[in-house]
N, CA, C and O of each residue as an XYZ file, in Angstrom:
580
protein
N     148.595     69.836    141.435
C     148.852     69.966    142.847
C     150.087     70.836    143.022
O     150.951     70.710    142.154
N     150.312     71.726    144.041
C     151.158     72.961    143.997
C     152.457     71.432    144.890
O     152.250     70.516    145.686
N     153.899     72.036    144.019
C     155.104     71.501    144.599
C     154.754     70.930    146.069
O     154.361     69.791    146.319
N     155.036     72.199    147.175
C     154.630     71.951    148.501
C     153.851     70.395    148.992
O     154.185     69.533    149.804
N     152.724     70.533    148.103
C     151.883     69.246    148.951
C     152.245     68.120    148.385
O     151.493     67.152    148.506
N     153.718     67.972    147.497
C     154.215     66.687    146.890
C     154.884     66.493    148.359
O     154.685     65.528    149.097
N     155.436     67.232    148.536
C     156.644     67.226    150.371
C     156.208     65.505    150.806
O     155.162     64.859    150.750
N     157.420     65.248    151.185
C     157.218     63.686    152.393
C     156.231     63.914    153.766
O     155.306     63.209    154.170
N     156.755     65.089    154.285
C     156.057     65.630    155.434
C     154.881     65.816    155.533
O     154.438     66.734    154.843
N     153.888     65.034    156.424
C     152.115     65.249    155.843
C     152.244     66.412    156.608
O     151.245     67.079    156.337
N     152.907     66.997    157.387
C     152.673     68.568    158.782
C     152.500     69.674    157.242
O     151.557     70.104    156.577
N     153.902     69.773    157.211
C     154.098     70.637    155.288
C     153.001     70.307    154.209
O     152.535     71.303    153.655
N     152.517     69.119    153.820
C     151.103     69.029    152.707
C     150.065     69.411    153.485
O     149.254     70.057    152.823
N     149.737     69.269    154.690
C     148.530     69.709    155.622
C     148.249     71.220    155.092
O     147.256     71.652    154.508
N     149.566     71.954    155.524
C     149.880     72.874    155.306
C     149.470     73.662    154.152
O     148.711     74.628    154.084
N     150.066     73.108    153.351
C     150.146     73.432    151.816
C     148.783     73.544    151.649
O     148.239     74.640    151.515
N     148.156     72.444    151.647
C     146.453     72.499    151.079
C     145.794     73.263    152.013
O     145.430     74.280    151.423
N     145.349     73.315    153.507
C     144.918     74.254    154.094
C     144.906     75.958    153.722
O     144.029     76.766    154.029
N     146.174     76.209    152.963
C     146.057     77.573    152.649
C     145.683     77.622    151.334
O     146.109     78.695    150.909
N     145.054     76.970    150.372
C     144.608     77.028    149.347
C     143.055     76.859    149.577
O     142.408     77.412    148.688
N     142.389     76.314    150.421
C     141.366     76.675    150.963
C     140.829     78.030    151.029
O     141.393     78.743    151.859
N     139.865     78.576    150.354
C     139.753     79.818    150.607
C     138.338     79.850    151.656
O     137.680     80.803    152.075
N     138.245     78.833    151.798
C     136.971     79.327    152.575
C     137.279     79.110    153.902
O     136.258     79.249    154.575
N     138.522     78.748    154.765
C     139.042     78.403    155.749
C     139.962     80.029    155.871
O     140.204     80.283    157.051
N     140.317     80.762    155.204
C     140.578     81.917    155.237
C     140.024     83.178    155.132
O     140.475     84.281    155.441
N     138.298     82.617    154.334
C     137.150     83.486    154.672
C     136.480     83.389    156.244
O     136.024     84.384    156.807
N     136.489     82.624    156.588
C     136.141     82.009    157.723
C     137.212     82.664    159.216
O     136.790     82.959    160.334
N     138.756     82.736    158.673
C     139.040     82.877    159.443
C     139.513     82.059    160.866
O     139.661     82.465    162.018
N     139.694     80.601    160.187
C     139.882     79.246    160.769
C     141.532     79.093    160.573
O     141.955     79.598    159.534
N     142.330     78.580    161.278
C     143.911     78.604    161.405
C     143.920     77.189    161.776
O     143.125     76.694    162.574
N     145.055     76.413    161.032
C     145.285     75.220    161.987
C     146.028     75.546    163.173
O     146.550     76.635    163.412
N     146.037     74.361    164.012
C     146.899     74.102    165.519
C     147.224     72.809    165.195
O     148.217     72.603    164.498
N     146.527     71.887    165.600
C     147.461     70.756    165.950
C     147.328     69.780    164.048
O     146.508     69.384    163.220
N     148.670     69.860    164.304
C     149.029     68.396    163.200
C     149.743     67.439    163.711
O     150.864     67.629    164.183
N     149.097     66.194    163.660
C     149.858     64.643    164.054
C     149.244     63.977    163.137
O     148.161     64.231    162.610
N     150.106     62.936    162.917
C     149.409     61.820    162.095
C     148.058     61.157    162.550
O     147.817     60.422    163.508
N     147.456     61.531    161.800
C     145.813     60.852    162.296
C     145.150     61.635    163.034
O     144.085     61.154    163.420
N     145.384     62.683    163.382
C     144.355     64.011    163.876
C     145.221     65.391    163.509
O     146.396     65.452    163.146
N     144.247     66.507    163.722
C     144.033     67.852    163.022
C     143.105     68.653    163.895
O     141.962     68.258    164.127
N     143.632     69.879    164.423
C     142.731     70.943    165.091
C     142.535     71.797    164.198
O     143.427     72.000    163.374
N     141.774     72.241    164.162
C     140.935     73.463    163.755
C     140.639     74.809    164.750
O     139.824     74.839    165.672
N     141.338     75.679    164.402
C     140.575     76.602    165.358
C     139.724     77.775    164.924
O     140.326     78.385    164.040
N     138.722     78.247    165.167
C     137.799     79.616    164.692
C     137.665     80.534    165.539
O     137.145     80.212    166.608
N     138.023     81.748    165.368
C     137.837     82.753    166.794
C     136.421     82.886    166.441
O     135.965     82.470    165.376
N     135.765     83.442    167.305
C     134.665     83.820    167.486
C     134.051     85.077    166.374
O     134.877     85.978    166.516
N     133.339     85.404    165.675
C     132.885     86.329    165.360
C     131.666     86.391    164.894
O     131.210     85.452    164.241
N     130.834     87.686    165.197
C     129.501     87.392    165.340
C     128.232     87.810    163.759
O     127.037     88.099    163.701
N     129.505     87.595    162.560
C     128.654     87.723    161.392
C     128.799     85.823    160.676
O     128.384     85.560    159.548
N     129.491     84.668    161.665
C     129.084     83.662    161.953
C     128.188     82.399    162.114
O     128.109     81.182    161.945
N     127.416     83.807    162.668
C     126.213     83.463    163.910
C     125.280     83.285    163.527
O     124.861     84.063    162.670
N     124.508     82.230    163.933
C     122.908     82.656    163.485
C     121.872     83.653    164.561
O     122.324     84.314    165.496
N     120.211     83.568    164.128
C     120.005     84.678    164.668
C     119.527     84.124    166.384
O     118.475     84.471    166.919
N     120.409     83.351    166.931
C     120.285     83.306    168.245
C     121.864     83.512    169.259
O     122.148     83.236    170.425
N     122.657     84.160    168.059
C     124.004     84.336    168.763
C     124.970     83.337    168.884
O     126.083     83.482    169.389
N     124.194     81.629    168.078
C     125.489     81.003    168.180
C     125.731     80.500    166.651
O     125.027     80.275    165.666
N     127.403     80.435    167.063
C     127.870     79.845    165.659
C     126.583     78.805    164.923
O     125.793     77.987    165.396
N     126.877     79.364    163.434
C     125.741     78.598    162.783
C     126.339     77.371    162.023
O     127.378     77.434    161.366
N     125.496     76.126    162.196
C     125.446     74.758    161.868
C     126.631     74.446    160.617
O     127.600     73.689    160.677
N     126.276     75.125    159.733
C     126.620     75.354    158.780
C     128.182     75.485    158.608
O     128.939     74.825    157.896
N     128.516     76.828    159.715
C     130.088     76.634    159.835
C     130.758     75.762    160.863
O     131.980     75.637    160.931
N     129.815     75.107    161.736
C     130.463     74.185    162.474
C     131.103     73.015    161.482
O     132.266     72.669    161.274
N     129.638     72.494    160.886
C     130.338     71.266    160.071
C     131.107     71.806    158.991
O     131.430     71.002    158.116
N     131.393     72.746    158.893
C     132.639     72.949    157.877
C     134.265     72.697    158.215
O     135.120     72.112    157.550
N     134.365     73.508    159.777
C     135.428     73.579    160.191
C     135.659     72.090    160.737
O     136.790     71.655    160.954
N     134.528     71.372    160.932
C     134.838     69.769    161.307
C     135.088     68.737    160.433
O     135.825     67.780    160.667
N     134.230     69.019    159.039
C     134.454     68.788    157.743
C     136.086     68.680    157.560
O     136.506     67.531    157.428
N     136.982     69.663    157.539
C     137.851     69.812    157.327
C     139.064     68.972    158.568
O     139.943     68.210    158.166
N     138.940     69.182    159.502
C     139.384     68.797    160.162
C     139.570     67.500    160.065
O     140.743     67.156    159.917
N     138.434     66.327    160.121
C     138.410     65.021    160.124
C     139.239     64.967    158.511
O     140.259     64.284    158.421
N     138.767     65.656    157.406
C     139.873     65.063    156.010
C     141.246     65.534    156.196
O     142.131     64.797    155.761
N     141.566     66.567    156.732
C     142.688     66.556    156.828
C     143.848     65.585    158.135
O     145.064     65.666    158.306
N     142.999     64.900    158.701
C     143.322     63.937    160.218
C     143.704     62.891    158.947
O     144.835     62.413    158.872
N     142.513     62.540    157.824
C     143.028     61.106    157.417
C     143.978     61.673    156.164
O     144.253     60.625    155.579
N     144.518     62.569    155.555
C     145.183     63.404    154.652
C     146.813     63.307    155.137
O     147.782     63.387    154.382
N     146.841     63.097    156.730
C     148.044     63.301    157.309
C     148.907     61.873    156.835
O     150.098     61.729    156.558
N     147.484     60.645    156.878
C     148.086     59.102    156.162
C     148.392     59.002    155.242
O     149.029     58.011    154.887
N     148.035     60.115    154.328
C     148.337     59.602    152.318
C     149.709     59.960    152.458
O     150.399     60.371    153.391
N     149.994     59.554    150.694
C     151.015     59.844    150.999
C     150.914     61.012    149.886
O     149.840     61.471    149.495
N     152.323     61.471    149.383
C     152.880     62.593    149.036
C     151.940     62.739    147.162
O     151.449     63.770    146.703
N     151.966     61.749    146.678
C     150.965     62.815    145.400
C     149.369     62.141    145.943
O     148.715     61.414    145.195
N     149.178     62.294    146.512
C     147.665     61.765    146.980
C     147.009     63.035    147.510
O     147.622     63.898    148.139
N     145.436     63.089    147.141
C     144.800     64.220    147.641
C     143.981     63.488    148.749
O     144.328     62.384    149.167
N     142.627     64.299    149.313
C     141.945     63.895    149.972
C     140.035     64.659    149.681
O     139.831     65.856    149.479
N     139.157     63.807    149.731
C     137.919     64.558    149.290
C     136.953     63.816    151.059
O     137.183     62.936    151.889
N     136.044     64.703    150.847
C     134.971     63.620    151.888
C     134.329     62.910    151.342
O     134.226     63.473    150.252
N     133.711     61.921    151.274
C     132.699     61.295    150.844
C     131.317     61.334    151.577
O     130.336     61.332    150.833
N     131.107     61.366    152.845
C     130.255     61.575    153.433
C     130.650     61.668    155.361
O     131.646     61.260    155.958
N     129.569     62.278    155.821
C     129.542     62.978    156.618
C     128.016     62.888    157.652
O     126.876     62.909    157.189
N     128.284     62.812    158.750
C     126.651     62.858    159.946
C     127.099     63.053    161.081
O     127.694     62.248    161.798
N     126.799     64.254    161.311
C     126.858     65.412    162.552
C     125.405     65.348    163.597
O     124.176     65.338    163.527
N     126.557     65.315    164.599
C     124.830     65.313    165.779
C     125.591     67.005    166.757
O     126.615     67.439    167.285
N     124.558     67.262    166.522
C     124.464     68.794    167.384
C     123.937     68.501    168.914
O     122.770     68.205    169.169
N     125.191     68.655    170.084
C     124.708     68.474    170.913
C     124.329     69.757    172.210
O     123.469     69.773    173.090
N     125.334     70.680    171.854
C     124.887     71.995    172.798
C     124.794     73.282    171.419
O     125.157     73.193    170.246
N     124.165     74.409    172.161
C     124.386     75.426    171.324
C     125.522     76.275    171.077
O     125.546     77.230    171.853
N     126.790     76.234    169.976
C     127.739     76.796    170.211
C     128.041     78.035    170.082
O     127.940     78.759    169.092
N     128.543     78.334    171.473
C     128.384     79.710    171.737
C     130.087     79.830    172.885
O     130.320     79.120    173.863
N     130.847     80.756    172.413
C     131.884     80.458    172.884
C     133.121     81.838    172.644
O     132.695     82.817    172.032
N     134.076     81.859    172.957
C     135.247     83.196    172.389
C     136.147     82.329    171.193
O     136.993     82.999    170.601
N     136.014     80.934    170.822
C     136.534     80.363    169.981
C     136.074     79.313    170.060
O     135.691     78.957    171.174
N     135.900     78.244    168.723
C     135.768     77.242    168.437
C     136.892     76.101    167.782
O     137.706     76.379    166.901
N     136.752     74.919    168.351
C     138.024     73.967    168.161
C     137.153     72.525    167.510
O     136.399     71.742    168.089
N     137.443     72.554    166.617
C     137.174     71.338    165.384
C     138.649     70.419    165.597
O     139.803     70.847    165.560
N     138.115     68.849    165.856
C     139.137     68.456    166.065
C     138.867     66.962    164.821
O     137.873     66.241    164.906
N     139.591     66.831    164.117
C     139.624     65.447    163.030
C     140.371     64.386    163.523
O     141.580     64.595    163.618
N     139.698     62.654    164.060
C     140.936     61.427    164.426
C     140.784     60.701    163.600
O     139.725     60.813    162.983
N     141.593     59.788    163.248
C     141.176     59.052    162.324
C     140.938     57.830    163.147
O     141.691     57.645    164.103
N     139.876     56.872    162.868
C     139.306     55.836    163.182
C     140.119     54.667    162.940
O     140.752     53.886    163.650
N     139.855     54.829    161.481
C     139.704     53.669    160.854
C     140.765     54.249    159.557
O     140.265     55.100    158.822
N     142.047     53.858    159.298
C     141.917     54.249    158.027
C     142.195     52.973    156.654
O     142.246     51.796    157.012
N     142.324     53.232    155.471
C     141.827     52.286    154.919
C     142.715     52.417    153.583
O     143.436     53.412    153.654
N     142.887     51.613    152.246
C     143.218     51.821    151.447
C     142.610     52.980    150.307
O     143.255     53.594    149.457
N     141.660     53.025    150.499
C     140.632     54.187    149.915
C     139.719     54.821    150.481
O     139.741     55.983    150.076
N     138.797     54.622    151.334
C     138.575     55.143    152.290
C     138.969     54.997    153.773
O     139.418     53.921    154.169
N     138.835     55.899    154.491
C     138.806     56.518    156.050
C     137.772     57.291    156.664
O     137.168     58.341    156.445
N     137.798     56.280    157.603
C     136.349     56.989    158.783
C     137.340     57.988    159.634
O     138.537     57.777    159.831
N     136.630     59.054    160.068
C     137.281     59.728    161.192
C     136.214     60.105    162.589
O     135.122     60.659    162.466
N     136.362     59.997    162.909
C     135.399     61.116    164.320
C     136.059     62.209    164.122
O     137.250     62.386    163.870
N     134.969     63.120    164.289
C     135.342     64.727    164.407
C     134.206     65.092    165.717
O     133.165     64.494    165.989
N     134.805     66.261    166.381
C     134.107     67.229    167.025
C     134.131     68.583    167.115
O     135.066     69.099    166.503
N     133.377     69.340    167.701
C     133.625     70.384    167.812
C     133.509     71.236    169.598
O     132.386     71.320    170.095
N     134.397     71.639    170.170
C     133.914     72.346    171.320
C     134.015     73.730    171.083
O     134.886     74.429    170.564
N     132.994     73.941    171.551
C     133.176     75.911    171.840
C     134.065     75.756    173.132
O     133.906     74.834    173.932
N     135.049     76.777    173.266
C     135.737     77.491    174.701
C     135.255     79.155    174.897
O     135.358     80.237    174.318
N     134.710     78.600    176.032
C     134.336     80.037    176.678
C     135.659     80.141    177.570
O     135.816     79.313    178.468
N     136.578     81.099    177.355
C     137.844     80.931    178.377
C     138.679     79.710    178.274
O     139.228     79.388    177.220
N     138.760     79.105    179.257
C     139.130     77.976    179.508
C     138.167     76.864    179.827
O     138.554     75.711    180.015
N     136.921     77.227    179.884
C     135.679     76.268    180.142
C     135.107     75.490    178.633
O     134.382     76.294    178.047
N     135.225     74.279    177.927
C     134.935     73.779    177.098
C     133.380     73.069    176.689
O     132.639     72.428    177.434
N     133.211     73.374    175.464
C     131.581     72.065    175.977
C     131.834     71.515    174.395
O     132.159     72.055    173.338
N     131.594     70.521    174.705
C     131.626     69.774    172.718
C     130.115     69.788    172.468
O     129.236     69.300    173.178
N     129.989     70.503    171.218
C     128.820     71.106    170.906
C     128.320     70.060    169.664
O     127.192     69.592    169.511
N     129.408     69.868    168.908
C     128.713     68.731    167.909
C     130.045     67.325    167.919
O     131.187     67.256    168.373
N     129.317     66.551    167.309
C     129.971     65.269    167.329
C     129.414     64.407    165.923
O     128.319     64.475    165.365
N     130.728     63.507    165.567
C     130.090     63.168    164.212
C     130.847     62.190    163.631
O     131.609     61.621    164.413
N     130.870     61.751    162.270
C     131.523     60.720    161.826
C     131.885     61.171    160.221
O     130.853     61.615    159.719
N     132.717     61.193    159.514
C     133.227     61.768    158.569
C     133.819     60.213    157.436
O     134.367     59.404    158.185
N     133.816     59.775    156.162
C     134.436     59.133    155.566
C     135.177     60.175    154.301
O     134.612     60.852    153.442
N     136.510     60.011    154.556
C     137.332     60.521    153.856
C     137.882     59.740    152.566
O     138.261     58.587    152.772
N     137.981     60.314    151.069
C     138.633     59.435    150.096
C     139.875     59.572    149.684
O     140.123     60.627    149.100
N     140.768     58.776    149.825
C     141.616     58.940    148.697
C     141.808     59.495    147.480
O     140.891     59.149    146.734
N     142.273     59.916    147.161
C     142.334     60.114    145.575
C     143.461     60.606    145.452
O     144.077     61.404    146.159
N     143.826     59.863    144.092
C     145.438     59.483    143.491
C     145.197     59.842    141.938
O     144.133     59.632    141.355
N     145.950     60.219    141.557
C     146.561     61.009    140.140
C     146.230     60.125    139.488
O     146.353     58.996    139.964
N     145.620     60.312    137.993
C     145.259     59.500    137.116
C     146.061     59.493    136.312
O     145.941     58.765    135.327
């Protein structure tokens, strides 16, 4: 685990591991909000994304929500502790289509080894929002052997 994500500060380990993510930087996804027990996600819009009806595809929704909800319960561990998903069930409720997308991770429930989170996702057209998917995420612990 790189120095950084030993830090006391879960804002700084959030941190730390988010940019070792490379597929959150292929993607083109930035964090916004860090608090203990939730995590924004944000994705600008871009249209090689997309599937072939113009909206963000499934695929990268639950990724950027994926992430979001482990890093919401990631903010509870503590300093040599990682975080994995264990499982995950997404309900798609509008088609997302938007100038950016916002993945948001809470934590529910959290636990000695595992954590439930709710995650969502809204597209923003402007300032007009619609939550496009909605879901439930269990996050694991995992501690240094």
């Amino acid at each position: 685990m790189a120095p950084s994500q030993t830090s006391t500060d879960p804002a700084a380990r959030v941190q730390a591991s988010f940019g070792q993510q490379s597929i959150m930087a292929l993607l083109g996804a930035k964090l916004d909000t860090v608090e203990p027990g939730r995590v924004d996600i944000v994705l600008p819009y871009r249209a090689d994304l997309c599937q072939q009806n113009g909206f963000l595809h499934a695929g990268i929704s639950t990724t950027i929500a994926d992430s979001a909800g482990g890093y919401a319960a990631f903010t509870l561990f503590g300093p040599d502790e990682d975080v994995l998903t264990s499982e995950f069930k997404m309900n798609f409720l509008a088609p997302a289509k938007g100038d950016r997308f916002v993945a948001t991770g809470r934590v529910v429930k959290p636990g000695k080894r595992l954590s439930v989170c709710q995650v969502e996702m809204h597209a923003y057209d402007g300032e007009h929002a619609t939550l496009c998917v909605i879901g439930l995420l269990t996050a694991v612990r995992v501690t240094p052997r």
